[in-house]
C-alpha positions in Angstrom: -12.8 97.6 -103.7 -12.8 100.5 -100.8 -12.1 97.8 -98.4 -9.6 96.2 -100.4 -7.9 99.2 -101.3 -7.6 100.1 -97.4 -6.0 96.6 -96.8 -3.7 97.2 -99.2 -2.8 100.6 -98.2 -2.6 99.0 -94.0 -0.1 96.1 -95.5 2.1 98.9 -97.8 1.8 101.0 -94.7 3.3 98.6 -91.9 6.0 96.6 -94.5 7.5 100.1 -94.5 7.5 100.7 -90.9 8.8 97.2 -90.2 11.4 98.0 -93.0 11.9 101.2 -90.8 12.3 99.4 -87.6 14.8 96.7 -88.9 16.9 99.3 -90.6 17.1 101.7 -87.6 18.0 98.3 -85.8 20.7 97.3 -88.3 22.4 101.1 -87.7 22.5 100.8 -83.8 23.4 97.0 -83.9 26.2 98.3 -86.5 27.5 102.0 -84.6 27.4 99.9 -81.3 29.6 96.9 -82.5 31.7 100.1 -84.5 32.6 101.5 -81.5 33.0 97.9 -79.3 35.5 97.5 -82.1 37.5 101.3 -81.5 41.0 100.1 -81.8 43.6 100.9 -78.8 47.3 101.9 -78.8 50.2 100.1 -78.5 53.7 101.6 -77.8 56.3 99.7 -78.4 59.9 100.4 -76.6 63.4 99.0 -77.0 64.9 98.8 -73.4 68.5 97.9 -71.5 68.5 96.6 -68.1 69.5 99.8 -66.9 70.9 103.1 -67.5 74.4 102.1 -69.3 75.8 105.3 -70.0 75.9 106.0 -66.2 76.9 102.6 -65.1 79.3 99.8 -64.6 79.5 96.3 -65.9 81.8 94.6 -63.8 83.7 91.3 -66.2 84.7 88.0 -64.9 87.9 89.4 -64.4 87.4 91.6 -61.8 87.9 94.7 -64.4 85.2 97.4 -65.4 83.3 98.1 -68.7 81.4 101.5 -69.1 79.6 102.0 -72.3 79.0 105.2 -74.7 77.1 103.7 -76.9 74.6 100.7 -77.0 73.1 100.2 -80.5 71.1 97.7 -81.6 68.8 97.4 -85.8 65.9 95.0 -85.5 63.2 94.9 -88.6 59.9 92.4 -89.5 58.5 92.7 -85.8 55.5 90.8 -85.6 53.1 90.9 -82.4 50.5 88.0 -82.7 47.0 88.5 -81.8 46.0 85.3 -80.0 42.1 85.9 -78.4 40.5 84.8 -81.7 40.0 88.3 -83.1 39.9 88.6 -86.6 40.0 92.0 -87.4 42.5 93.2 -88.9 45.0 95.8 -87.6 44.9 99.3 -89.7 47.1 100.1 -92.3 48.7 103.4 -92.5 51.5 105.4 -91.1 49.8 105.6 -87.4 53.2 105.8 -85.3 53.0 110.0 -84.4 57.0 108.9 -84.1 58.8 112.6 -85.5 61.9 109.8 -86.7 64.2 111.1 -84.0 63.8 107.3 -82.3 62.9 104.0 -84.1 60.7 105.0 -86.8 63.3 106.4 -88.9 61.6 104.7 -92.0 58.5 105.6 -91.4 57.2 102.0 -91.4 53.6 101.5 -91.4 51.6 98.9 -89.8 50.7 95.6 -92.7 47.0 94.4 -92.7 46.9 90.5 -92.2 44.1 87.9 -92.3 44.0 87.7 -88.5 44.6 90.7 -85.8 48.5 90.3 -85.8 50.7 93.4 -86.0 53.2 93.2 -88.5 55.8 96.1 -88.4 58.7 96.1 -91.0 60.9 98.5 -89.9 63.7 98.7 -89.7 64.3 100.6 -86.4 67.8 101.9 -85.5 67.9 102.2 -81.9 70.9 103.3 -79.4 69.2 101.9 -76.1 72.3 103.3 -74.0 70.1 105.9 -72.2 67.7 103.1 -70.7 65.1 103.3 -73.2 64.3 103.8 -76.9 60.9 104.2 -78.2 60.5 101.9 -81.5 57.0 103.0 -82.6 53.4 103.7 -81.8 50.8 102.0 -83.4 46.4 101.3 -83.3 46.1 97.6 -83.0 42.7 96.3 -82.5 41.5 94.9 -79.1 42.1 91.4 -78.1 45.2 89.3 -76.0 48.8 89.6 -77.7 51.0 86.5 -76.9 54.4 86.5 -78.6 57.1 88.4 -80.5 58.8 87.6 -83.6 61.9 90.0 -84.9 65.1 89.7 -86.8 68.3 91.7 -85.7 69.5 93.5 -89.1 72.4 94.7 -90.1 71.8 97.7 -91.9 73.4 100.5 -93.5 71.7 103.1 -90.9 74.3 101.5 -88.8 77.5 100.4 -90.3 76.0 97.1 -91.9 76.2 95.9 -88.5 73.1 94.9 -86.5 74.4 95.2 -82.7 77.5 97.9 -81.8 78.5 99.1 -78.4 81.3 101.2 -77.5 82.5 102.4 -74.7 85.9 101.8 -72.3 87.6 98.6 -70.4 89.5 99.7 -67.5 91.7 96.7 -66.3 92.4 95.6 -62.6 95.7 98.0 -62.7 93.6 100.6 -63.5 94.4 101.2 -67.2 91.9 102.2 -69.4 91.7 100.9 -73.1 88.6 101.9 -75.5 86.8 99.0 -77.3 84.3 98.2 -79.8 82.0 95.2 -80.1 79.9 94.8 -83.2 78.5 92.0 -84.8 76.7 91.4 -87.8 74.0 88.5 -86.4 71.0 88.3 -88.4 68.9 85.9 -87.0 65.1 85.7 -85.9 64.4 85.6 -82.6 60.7 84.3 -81.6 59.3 85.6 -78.0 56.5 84.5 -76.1 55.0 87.4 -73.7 54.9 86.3 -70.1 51.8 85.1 -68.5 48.7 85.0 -70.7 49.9 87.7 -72.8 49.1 91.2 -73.1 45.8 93.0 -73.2 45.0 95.1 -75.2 41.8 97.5 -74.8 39.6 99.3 -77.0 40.5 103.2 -76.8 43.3 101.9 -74.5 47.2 102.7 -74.1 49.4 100.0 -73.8 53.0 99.7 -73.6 55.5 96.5 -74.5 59.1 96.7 -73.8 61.8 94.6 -75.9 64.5 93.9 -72.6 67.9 93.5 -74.3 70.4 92.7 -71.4 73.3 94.4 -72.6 74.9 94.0 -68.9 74.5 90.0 -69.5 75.8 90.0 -72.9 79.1 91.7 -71.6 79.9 90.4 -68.0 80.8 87.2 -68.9 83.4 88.1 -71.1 86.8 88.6 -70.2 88.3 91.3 -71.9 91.5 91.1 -70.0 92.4 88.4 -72.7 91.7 90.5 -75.1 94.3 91.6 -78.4 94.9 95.4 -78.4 95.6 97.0 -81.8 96.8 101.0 -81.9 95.4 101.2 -78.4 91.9 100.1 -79.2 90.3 96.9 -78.5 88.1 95.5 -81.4 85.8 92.2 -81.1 83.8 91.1 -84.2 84.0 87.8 -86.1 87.7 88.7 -87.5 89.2 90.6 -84.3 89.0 88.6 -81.0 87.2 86.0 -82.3 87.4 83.6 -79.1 85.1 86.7 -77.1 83.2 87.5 -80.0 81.7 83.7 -79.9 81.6 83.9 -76.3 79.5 87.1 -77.2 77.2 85.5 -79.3 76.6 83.1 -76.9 75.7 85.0 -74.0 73.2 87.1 -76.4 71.3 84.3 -77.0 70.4 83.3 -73.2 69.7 86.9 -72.5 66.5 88.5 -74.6 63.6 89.0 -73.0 60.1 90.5 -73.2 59.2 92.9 -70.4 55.5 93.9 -70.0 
């Protein structure tokens, strides 16, 4: 019975220290795969081709456009996560935007079945400067391989979803204001360049929306334009013939910049 008694006491003995082991195992397996999984950052930025406000978009027609104002309203920007990761990206309001650039809303990353980022905006952005930051976000790791946004027209800016504003000086060397806004609404669908963008655990990493305002505007030729009260307006009742043209020329010239 001694003996048996011993055995029994040896077996209880080592079951718990296996029991120990495998636990203690479990916890480091977990922390390590915890902190293999530490998401990065992702800044997202709106940008133009170059610094509008300072320069000048020469038209077919040999005349000059300088611009004041560039604004675009995108919403429902979705990155997608295309290395196989499943996690998903954290909710929560994870931007550390203070609202004075895209993040007026205070949108919040969406959880999905798969490690795409889903932001709904919308963002308001005037990108007339060069450069407009949209939002910051933690995104887990893995290879990001296209963009999916809609241009909105919003109230945050005149129900209109692209505006810019600024002055067309003709070949005699008059000077007329103009606006161009437009109310296009459509989806526009992105694939990054190369194989993607990378995104690394703990790491910073920055994707640019290029809109090509100079492109949109160069080929239009605003010499043929109507003038009303000294101001020329082009929208989908005023100048319709360069608003299409416009519309057209916006369509060939988005671009991802990484």
């Amino acid at each position: 019975m001694k003996t048996q008694s011993l055995v029994l006491r040896f077996l209880f003995t080592f079951t718990i220290g296996v029991a120990f082991i495998i636990m203690v195992m479990l916890v480091f397996s977990s922390c390590k795969n915890e902190q293999s999984g530490t998401p990065g950052t992702l800044q997202l930025k709106a940008k133009s081709n170059q610094v509008l406000k300072s320069a000048t978009i020469t038209s077919v027609s040999g005349a000059s456009l300088t611009l004041d104002a560039a604004k675009v309203e995108i919403k429902n920007l979705r990155i997608e996560e295309n290395s196989g990761n499943d996690n998903q990206n954290q909710s929560g309001d994870q931007s550390g935007n203070d609202g004075k650039d895209g993040n007026e809303k205070g949108s919040k990353p969406e959880s999905g079945d798969s490690g795409d980022l889903k932001l709904a905006g919308p963002y308001s952005l005037d990108i007339v400067s060069g450069t407009a930051s949209i939002d910051q976000v933690s995104v887990q790791p893995g290879t990001y391989k296209k963009v999916d946004f809609e241009f909105f027209a919003g109230p945050e800016n005149s129900n209109h979803s692209i505006e810019l504003c600024g002055t067309f000086t003709n070949v005699q060397g008059i000077t007329i204001p103009f606006t161009l806004t437009s109310e296009f609404a459509e989806t526009v669908q992105l694939p990054l360049a190369g194989n993607g963008i990378q995104v690394t655990s703990g790491g910073i990493t920055t994707l640019s929306i290029l809109f090509d305002v100079n492109n949109w505007l160069n080929k239009l030729d605003f010499s043929t334009a109507v003038v009303s009260n000294g101001q020329i307006n082009i929208n989908k009742d005023e100048n319709s013939g360069l608003y299409l043209a416009f519309l057209s020329a916006l369509s060939k010239h988005i671009e991802i910049e990484n």
